[in-house]
Predicted model as a PDB file, atoms N, CA, C, CB and O in Angstrom, pLDDT in the B-factor column:
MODEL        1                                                                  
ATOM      1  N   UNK A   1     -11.405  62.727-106.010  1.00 65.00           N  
ATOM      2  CA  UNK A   1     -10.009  62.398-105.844  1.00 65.00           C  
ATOM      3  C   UNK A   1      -9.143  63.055-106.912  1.00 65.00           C  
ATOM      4  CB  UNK A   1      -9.827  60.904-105.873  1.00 65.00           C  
ATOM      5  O   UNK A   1      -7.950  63.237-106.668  1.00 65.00           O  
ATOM      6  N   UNK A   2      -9.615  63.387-107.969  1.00 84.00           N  
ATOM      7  CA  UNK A   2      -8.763  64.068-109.144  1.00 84.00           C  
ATOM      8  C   UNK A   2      -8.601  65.314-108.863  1.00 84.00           C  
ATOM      9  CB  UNK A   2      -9.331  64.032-110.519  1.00 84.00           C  
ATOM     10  O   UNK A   2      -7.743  66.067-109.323  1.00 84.00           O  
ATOM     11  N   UNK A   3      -9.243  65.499-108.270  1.00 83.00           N  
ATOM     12  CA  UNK A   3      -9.020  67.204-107.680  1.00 83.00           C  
ATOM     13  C   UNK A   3      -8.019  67.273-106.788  1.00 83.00           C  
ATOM     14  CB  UNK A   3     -10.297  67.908-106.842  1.00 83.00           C  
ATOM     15  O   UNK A   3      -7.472  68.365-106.638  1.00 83.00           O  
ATOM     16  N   UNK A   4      -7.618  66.240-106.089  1.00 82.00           N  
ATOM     17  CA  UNK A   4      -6.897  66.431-104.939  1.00 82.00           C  
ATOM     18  C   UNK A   4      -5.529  66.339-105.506  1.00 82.00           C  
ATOM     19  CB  UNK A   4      -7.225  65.434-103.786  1.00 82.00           C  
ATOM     20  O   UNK A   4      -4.637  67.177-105.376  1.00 82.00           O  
ATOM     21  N   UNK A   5      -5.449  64.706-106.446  1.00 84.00           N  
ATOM     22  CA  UNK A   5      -4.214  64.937-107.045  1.00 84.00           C  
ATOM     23  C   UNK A   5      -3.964  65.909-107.816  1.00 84.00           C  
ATOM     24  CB  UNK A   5      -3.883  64.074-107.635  1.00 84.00           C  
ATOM     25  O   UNK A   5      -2.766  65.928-108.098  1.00 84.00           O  
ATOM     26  N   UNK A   6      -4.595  66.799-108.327  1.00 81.00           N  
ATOM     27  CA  UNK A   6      -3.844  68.018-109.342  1.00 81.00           C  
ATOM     28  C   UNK A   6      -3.783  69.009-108.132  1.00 81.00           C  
ATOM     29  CB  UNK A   6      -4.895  68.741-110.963  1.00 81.00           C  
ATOM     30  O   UNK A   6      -3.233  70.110-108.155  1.00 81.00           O  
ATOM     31  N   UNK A   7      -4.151  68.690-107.534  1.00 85.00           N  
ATOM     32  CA  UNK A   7      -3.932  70.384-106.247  1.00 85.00           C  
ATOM     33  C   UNK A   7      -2.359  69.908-105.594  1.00 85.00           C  
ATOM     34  CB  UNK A   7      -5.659  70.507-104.257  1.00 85.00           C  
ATOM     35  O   UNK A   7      -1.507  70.768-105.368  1.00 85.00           O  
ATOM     36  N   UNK A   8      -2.156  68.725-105.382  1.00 85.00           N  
ATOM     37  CA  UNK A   8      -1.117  67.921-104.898  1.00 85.00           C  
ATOM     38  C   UNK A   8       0.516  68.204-106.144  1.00 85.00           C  
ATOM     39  CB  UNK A   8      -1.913  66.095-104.886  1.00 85.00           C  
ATOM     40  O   UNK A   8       1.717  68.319-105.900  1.00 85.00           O  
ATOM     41  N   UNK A   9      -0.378  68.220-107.581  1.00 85.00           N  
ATOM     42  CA  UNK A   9       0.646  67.809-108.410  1.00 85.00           C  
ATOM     43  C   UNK A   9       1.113  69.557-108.596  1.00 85.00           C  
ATOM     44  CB  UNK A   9       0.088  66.745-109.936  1.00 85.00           C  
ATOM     45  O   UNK A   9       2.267  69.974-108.694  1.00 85.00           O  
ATOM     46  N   UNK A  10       0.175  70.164-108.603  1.00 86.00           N  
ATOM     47  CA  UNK A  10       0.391  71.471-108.789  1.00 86.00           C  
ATOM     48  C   UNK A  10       1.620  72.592-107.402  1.00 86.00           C  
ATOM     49  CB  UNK A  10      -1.327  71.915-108.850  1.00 86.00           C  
ATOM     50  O   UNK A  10       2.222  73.665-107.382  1.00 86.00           O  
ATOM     51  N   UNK A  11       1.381  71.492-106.556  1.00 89.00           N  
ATOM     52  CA  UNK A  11       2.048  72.322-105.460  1.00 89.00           C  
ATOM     53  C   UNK A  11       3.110  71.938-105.512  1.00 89.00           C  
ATOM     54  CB  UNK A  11       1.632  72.301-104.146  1.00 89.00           C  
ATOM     55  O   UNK A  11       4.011  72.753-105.312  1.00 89.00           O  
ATOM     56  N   UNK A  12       3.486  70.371-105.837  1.00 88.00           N  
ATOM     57  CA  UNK A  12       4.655  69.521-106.102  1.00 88.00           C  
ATOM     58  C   UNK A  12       5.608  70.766-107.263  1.00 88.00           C  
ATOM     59  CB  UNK A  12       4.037  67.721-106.946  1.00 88.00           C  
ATOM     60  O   UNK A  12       6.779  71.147-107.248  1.00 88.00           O  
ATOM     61  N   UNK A  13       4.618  71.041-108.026  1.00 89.00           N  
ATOM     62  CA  UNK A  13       5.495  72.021-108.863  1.00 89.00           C  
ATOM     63  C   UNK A  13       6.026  73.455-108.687  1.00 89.00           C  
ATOM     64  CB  UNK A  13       4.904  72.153-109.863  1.00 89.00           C  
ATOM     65  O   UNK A  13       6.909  73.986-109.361  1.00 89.00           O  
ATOM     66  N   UNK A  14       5.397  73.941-107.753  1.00 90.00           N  
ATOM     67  CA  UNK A  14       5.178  75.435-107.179  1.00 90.00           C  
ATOM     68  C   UNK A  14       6.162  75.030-106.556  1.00 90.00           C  
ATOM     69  CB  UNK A  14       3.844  76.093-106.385  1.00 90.00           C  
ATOM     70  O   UNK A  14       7.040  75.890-106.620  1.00 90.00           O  
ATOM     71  N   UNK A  15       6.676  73.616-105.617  1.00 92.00           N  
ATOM     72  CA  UNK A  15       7.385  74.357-104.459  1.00 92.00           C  
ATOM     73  C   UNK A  15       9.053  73.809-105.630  1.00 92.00           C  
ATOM     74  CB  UNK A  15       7.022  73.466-102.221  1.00 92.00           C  
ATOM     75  O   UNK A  15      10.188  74.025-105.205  1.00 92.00           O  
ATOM     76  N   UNK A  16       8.850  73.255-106.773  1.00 89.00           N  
ATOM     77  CA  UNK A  16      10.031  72.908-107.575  1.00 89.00           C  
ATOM     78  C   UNK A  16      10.292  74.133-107.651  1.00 89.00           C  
ATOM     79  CB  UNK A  16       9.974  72.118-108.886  1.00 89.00           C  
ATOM     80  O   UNK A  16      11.380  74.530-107.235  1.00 89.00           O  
ATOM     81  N   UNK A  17       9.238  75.140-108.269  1.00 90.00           N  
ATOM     82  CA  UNK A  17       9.934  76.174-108.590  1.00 90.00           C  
ATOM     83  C   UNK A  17      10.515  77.297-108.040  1.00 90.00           C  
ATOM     84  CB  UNK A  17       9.473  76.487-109.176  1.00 90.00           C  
ATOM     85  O   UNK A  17      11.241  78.109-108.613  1.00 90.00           O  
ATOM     86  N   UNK A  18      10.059  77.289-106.605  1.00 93.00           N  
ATOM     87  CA  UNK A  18      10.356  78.136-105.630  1.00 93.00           C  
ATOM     88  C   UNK A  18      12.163  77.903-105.441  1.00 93.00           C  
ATOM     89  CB  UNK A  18       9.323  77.750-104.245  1.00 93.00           C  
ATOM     90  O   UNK A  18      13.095  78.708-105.428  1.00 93.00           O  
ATOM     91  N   UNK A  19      12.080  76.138-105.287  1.00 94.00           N  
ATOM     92  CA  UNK A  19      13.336  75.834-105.130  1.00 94.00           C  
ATOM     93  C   UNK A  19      14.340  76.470-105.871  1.00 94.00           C  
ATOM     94  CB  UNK A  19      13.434  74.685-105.283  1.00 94.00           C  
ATOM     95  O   UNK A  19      15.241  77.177-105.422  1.00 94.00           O  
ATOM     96  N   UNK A  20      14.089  76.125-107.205  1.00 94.00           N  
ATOM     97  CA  UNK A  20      14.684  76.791-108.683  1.00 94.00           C  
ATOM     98  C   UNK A  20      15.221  78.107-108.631  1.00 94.00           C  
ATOM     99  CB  UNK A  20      13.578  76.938-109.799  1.00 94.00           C  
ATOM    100  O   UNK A  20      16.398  78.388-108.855  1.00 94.00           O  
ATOM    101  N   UNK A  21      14.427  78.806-108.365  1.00 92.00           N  
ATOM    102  CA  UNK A  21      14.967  80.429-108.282  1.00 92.00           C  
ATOM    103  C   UNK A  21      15.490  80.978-107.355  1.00 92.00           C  
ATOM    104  CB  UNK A  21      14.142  81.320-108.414  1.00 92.00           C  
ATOM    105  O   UNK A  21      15.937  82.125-107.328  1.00 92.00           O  
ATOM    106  N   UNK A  22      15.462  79.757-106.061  1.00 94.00           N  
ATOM    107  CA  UNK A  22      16.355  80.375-105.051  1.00 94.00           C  
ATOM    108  C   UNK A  22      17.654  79.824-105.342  1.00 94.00           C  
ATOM    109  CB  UNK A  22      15.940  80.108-103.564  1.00 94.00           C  
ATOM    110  O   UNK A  22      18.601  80.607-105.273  1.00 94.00           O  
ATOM    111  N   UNK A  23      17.929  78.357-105.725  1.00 94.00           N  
ATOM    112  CA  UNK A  23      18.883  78.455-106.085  1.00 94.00           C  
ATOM    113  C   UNK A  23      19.867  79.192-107.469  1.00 94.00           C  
ATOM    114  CB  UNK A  23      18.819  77.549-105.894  1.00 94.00           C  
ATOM    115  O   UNK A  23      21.032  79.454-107.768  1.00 94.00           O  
ATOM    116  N   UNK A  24      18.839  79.262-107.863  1.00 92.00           N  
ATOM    117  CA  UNK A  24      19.420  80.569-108.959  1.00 92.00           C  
ATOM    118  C   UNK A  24      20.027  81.916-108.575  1.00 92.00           C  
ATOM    119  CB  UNK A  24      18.269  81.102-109.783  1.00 92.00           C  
ATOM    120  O   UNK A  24      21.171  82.267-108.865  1.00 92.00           O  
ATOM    121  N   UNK A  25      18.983  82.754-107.772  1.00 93.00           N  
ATOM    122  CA  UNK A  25      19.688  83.670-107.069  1.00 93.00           C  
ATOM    123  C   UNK A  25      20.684  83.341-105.825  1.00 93.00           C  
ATOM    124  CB  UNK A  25      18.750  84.472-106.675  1.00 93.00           C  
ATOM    125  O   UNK A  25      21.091  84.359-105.267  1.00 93.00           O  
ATOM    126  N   UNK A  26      21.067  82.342-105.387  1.00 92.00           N  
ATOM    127  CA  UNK A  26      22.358  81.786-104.780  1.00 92.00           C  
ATOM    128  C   UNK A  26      23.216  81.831-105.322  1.00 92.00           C  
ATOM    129  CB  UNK A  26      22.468  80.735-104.454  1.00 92.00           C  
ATOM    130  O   UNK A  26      24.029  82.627-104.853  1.00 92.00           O  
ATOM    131  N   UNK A  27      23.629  81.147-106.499  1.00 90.00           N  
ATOM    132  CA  UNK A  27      24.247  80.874-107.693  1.00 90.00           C  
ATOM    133  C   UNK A  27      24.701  82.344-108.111  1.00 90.00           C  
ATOM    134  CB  UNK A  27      23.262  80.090-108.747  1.00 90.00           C  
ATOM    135  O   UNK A  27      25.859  82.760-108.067  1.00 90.00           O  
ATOM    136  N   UNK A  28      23.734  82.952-108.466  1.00 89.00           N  
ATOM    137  CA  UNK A  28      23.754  84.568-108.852  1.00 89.00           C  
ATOM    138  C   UNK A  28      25.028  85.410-108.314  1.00 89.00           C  
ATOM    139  CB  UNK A  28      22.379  85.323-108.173  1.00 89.00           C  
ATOM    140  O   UNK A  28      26.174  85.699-108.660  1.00 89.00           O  
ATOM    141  N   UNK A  29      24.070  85.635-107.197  1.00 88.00           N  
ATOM    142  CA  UNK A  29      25.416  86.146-105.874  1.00 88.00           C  
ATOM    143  C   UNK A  29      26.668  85.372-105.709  1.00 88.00           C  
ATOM    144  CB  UNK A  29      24.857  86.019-104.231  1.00 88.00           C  
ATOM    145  O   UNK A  29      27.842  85.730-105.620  1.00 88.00           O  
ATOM    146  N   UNK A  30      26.269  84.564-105.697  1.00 86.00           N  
ATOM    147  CA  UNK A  30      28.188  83.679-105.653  1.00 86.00           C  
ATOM    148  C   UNK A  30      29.136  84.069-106.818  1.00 86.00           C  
ATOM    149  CB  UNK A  30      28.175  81.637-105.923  1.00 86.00           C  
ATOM    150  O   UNK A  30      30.352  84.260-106.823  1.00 86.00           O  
ATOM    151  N   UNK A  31      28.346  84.119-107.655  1.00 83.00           N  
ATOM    152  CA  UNK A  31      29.354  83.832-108.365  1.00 83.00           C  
ATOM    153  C   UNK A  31      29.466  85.913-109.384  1.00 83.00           C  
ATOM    154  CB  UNK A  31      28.833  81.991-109.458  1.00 83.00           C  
ATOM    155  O   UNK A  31      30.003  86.204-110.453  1.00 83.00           O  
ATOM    156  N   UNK A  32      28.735  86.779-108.425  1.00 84.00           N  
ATOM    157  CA  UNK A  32      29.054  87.921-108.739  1.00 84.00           C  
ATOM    158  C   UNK A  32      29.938  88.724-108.220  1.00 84.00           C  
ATOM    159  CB  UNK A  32      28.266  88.394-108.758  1.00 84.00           C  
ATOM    160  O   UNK A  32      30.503  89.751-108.596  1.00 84.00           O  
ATOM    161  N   UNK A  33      29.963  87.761-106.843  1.00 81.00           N  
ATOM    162  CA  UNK A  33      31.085  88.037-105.944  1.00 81.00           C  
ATOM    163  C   UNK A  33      32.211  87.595-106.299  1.00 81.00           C  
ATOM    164  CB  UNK A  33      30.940  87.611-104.772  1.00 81.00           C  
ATOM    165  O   UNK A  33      33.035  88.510-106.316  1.00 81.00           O  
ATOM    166  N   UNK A  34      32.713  86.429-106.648  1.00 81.00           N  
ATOM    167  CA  UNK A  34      33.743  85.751-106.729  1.00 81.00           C  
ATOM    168  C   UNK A  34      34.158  86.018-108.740  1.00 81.00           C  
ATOM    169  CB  UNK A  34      33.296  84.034-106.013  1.00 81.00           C  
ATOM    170  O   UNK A  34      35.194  85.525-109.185  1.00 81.00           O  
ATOM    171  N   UNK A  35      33.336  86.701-109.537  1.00 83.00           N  
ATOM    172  CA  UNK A  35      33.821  87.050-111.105  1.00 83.00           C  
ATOM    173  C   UNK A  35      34.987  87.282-111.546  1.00 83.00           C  
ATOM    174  CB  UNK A  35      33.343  88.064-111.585  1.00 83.00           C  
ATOM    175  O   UNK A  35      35.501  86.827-112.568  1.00 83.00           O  
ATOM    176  N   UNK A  36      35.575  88.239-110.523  1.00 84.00           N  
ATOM    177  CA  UNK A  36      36.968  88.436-110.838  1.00 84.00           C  
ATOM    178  C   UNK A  36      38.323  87.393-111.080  1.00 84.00           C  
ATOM    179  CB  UNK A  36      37.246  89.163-109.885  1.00 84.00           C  
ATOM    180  O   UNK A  36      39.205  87.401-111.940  1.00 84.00           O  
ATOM    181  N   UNK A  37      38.045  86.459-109.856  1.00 86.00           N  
ATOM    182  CA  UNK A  37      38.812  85.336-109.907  1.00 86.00           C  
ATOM    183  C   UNK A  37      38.151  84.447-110.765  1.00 86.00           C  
ATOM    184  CB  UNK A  37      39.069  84.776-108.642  1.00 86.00           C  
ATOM    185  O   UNK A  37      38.732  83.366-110.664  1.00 86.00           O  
ATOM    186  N   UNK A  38      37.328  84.377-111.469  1.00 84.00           N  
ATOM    187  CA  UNK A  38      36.382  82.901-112.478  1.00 84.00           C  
ATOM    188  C   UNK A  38      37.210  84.297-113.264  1.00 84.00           C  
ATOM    189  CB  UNK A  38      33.901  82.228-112.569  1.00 84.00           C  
ATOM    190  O   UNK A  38      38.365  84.241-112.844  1.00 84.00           O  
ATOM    191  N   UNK A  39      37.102  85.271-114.037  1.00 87.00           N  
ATOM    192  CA  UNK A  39      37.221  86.036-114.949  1.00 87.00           C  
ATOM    193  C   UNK A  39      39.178  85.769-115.045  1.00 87.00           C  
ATOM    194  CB  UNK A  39      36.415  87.648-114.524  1.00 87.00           C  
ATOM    195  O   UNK A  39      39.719  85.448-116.103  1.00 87.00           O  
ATOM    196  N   UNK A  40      39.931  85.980-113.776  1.00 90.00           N  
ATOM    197  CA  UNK A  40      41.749  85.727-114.062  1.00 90.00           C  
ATOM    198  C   UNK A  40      41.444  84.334-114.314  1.00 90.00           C  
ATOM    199  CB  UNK A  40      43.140  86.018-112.567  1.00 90.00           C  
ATOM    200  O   UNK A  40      41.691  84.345-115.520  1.00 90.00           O  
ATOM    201  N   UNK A  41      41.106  83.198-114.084  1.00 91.00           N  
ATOM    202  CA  UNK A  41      41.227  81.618-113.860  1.00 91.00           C  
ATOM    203  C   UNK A  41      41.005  81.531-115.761  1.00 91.00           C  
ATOM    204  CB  UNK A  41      39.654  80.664-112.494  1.00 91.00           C  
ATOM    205  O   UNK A  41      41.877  80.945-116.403  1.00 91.00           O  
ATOM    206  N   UNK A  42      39.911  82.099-116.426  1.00 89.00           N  
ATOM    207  CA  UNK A  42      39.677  81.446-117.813  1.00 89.00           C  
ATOM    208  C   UNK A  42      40.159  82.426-118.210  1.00 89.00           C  
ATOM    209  CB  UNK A  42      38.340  80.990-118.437  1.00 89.00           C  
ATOM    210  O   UNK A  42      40.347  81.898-119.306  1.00 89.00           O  
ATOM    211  N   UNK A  43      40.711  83.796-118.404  1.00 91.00           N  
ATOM    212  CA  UNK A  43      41.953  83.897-119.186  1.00 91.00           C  
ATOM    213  C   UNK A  43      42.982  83.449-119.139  1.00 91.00           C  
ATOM    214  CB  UNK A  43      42.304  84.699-119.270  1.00 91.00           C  
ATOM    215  O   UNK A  43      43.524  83.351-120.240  1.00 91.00           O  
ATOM    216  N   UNK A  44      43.816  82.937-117.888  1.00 93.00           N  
ATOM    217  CA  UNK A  44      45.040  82.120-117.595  1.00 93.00           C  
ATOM    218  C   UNK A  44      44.589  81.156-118.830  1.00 93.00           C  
ATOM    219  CB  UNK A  44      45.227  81.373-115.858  1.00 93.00           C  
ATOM    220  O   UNK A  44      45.144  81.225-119.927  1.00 93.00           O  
ATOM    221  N   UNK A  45      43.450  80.187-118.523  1.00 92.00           N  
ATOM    222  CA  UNK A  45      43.671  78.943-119.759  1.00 92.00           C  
ATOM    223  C   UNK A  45      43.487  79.286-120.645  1.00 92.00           C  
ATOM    224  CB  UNK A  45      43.007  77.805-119.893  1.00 92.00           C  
ATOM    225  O   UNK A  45      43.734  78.400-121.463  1.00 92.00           O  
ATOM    226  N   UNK A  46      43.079  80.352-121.197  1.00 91.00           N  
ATOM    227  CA  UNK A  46      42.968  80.570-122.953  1.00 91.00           C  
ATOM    228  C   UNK A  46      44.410  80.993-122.843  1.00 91.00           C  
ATOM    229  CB  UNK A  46      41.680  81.933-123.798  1.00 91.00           C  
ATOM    230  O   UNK A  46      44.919  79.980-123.322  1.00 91.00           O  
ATOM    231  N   UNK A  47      45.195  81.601-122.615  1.00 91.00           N  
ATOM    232  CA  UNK A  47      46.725  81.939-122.895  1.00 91.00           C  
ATOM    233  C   UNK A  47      47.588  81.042-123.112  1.00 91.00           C  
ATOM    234  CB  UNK A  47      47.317  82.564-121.967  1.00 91.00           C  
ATOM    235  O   UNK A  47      48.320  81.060-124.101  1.00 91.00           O  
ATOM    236  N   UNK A  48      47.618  79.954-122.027  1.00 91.00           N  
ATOM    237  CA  UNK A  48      48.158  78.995-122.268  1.00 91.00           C  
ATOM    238  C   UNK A  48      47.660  77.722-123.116  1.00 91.00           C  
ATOM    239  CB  UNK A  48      48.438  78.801-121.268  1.00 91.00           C  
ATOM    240  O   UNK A  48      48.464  76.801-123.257  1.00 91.00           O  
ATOM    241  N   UNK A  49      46.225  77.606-123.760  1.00 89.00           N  
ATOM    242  CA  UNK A  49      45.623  77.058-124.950  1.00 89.00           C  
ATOM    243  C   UNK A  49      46.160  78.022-126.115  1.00 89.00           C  
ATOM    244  CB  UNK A  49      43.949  77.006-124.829  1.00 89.00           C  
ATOM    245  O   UNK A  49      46.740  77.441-127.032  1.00 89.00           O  
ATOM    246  N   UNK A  50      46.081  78.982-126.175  1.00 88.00           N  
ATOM    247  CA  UNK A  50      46.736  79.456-127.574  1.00 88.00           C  
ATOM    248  C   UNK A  50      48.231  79.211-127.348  1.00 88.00           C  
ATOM    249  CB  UNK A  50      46.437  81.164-127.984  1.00 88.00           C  
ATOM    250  O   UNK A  50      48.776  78.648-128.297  1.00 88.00           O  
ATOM    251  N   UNK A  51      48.905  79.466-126.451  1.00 89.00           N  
ATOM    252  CA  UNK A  51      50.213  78.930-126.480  1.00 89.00           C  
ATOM    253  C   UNK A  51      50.512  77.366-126.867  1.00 89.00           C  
ATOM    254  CB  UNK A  51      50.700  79.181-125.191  1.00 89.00           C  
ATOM    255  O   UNK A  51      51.336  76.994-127.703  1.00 89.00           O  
ATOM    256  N   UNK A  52      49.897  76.766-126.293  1.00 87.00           N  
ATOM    257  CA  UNK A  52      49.471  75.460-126.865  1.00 87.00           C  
ATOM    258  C   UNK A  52      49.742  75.397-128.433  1.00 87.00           C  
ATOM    259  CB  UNK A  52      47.911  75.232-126.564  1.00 87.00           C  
ATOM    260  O   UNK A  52      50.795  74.970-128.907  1.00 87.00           O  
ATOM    261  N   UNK A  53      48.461  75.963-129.325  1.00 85.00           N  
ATOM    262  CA  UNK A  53      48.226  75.608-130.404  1.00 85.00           C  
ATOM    263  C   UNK A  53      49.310  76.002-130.995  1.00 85.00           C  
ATOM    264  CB  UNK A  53      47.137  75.957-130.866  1.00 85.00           C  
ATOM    265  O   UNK A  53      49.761  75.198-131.810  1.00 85.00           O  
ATOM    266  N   UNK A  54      49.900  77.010-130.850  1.00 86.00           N  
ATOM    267  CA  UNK A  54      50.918  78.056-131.002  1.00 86.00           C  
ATOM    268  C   UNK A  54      51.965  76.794-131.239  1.00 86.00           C  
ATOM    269  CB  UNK A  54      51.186  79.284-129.575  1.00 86.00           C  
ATOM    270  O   UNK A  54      51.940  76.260-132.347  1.00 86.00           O  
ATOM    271  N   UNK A  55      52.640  76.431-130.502  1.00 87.00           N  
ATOM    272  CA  UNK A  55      53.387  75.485-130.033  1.00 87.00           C  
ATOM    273  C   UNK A  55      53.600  74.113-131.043  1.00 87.00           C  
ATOM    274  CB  UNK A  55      52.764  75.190-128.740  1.00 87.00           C  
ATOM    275  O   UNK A  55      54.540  73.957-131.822  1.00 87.00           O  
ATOM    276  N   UNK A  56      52.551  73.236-130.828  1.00 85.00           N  
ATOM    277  CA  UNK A  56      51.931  72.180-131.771  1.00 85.00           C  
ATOM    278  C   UNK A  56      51.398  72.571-132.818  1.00 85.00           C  
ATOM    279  CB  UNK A  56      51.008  71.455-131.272  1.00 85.00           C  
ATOM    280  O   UNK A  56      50.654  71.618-133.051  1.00 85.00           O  
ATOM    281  N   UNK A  57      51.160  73.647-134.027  1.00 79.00           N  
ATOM    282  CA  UNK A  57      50.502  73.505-134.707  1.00 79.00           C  
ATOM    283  C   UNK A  57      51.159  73.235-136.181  1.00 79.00           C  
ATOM    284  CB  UNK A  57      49.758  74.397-134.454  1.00 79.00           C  
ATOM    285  O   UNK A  57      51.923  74.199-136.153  1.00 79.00           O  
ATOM    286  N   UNK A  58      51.284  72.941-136.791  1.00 81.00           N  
ATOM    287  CA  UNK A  58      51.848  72.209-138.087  1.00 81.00           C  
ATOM    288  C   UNK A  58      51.919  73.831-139.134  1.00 81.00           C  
ATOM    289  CB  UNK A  58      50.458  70.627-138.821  1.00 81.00           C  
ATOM    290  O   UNK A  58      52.836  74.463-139.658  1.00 81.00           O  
ATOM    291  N   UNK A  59      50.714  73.964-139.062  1.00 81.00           N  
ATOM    292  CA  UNK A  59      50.076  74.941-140.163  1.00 81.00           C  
ATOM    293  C   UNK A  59      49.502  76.357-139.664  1.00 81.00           C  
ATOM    294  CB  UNK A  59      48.831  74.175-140.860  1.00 81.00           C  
ATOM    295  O   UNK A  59      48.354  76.572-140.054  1.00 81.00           O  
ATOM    296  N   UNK A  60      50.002  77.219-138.988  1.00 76.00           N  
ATOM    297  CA  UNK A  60      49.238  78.399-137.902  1.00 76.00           C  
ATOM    298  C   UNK A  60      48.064  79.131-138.928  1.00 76.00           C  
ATOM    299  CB  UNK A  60      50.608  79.872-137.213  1.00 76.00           C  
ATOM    300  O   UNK A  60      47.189  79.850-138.444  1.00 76.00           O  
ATOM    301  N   UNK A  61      48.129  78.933-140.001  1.00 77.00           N  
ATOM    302  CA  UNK A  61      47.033  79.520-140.470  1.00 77.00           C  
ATOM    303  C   UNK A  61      45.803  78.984-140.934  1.00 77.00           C  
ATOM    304  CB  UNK A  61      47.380  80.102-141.249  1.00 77.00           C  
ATOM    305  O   UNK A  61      44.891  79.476-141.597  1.00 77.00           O  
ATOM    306  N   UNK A  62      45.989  77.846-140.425  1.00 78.00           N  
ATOM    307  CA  UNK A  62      44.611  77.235-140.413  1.00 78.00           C  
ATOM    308  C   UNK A  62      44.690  77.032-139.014  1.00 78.00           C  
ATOM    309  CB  UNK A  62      44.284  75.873-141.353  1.00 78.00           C  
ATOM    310  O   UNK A  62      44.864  75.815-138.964  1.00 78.00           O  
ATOM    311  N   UNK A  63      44.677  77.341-138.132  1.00 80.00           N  
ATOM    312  CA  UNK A  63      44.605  77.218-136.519  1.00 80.00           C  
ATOM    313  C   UNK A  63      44.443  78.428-136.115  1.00 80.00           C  
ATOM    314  CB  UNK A  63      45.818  76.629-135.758  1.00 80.00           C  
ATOM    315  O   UNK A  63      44.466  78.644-134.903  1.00 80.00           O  
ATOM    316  N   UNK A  64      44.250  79.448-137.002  1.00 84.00           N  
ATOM    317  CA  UNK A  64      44.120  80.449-136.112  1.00 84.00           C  
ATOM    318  C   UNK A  64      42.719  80.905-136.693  1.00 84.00           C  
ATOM    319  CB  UNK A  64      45.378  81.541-136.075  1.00 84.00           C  
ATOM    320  O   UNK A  64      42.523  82.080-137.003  1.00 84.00           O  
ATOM    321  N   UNK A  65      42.175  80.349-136.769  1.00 83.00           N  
ATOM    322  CA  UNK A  65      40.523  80.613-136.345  1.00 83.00           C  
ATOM    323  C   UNK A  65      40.632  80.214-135.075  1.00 83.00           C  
ATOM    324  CB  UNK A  65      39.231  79.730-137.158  1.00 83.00           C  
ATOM    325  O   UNK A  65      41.142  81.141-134.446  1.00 83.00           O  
ATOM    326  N   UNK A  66      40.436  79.409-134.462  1.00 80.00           N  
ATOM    327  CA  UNK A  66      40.679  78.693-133.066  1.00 80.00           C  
ATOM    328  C   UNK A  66      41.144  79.654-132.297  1.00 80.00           C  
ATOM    329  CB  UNK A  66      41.668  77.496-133.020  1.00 80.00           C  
ATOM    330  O   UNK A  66      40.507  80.170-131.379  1.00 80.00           O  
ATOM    331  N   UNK A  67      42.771  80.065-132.778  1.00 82.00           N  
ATOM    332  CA  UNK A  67      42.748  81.067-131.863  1.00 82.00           C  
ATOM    333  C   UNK A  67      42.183  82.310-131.680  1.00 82.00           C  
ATOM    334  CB  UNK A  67      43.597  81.262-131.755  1.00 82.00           C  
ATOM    335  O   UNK A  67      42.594  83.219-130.958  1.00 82.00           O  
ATOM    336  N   UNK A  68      41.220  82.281-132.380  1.00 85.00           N  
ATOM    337  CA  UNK A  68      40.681  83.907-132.197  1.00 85.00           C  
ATOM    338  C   UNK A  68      38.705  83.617-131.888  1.00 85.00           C  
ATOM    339  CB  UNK A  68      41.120  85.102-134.226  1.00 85.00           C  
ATOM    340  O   UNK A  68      37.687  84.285-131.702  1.00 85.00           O  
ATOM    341  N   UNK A  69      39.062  82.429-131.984  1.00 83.00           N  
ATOM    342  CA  UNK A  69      37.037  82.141-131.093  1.00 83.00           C  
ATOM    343  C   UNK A  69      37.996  81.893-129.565  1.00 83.00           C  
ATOM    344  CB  UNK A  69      35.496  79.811-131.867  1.00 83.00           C  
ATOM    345  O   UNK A  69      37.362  82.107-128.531  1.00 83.00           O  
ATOM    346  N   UNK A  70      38.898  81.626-129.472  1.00 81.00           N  
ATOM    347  CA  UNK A  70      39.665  81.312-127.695  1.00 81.00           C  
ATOM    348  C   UNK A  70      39.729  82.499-127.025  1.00 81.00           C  
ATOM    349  CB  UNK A  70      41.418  80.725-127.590  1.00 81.00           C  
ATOM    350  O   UNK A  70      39.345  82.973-125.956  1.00 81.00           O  
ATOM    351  N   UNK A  71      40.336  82.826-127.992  1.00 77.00           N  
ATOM    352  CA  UNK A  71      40.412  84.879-127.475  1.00 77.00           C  
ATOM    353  C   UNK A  71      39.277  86.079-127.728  1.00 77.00           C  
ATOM    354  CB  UNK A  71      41.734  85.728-128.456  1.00 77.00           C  
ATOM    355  O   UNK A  71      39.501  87.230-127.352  1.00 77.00           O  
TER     356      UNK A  71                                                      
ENDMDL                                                                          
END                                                                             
């Protein structure tokens, strides 16, 4: 019977991983297609986050580390 469960537990894992990498390469393609718009969408918010800090900041030179790991 121990044989059966590790042949059982082992496939349980094979087919996890099958799962895994297909959804990985799903993921992949989606989102190599669609980069351009994920790539305009998070520069829009870093512009308007440094405008932000820009805006609110008391002291800009101690805030502008921040802005330059944003940018």
């Amino acid at each position: 019977m121990k044989i059966f469960e590790r042949i059982v537990r082992y496939g349980i894992v094979a087919v996890g991983a099958l799962i895994e990498f297909f959804i990985i390469y799903v993921l992949f393609n989606y989102f190599t297609a669609h980069f351009a718009w994920i790539e305009l969408i998070l520069r829009l918010l870093s512009i308007i986050t440094v405008v932000s800090i820009i805006n609110n900041s008391r002291h800009l030179s101690s805030d502008m580390i921040w802005i330059i790991l944003i940018l």
